[in-house]
N, C-alpha and C positions, 0 to 999 in steps of 0.2 A: 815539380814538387809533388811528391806523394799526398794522398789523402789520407794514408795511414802509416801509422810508426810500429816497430814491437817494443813491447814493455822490456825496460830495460833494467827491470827486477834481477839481479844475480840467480834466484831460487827459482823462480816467474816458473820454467820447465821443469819443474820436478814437484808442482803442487798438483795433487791428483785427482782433479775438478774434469767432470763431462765435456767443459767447452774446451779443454787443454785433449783429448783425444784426436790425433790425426789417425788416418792409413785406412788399409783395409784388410779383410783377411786376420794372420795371424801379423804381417807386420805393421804392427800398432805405435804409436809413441805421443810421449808425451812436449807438446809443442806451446815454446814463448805464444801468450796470448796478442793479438792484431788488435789495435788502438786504431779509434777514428778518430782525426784530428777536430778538433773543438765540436767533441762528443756535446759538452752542459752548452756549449753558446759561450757569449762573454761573459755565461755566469760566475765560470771558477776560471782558477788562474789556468796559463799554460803547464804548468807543473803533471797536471791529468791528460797532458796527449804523452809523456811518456811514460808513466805506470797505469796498469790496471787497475788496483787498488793502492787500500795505505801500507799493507803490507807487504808488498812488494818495493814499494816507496822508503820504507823503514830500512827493508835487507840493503839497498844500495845506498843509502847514510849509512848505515852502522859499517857498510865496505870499504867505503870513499869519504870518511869524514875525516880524516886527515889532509887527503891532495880535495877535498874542496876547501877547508878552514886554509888550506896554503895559494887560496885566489886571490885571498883579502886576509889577510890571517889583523887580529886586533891587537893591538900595543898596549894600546893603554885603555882604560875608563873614559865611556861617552857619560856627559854629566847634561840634565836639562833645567836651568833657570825655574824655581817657582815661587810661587808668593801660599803660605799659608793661612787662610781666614779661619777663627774659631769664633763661634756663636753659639749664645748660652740661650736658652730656651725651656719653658719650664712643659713637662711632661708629666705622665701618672703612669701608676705603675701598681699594681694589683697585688694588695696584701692577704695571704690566705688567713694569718691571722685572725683577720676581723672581717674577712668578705667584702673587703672597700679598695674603690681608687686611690689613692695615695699619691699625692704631687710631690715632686720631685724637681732640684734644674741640673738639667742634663747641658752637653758643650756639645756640638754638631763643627767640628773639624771640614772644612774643603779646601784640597790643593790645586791649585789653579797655574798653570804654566806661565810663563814670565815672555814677553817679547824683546830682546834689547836688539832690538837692530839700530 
């Protein structure tokens, strides 16, 4: 196994960055940038041993987002179980009027996921 992949950016060879210069002389070109496999550590996902950047990243979705959406392609609606809490709570709230806090009750809304197993 390699220690390094080429970015498999579609465009990757034809952005016209310094580190993209190969050759010598007059023949020159412009060359897919060389990835080191788990460049961040297990900080980022594997997704960054094969592009360079995100733009590069973007070009091959925006190429291949039909045969990837057709690996798993979705049917229907994923739905997740929740339970709704509202909690009423009295607050201030700053009238320019009269230069004063002003009490008020406000509702503080939290969704909270549901377990039904």
């Amino acid at each position: 196994m390699s220690d390094y992949n080429w970015c498999h950016g579609p465009e990757c060879h034809t952005k016209e960055t310094q580190s993209r210069i190969r050759g010598s002389g007059l023949d020159k070109v412009l060359r897919t940038i060389r990835i080191k496999e788990n460049r961040y550590g297990s900080y980022q996902s594997d997704i960054w041993n094969h592009f360079c950047n995100q733009r590069c990243l973007m070009d091959y979705i925006q190429t291949h987002i039909r045969s990837i959406v057709a690996i798993a392609p979705r049917r229907e609606a994923l739905e997740t179980p929740i339970k709704i809490e509202k909690e009423k709570y009295e607050s201030y709230r700053y009238n320019y009027n009269t230069s004063q806090r002003v009490p008020y009750q406000a509702t503080r809304t939290t969704i909270k996921s549901v377990d039904n197993s």
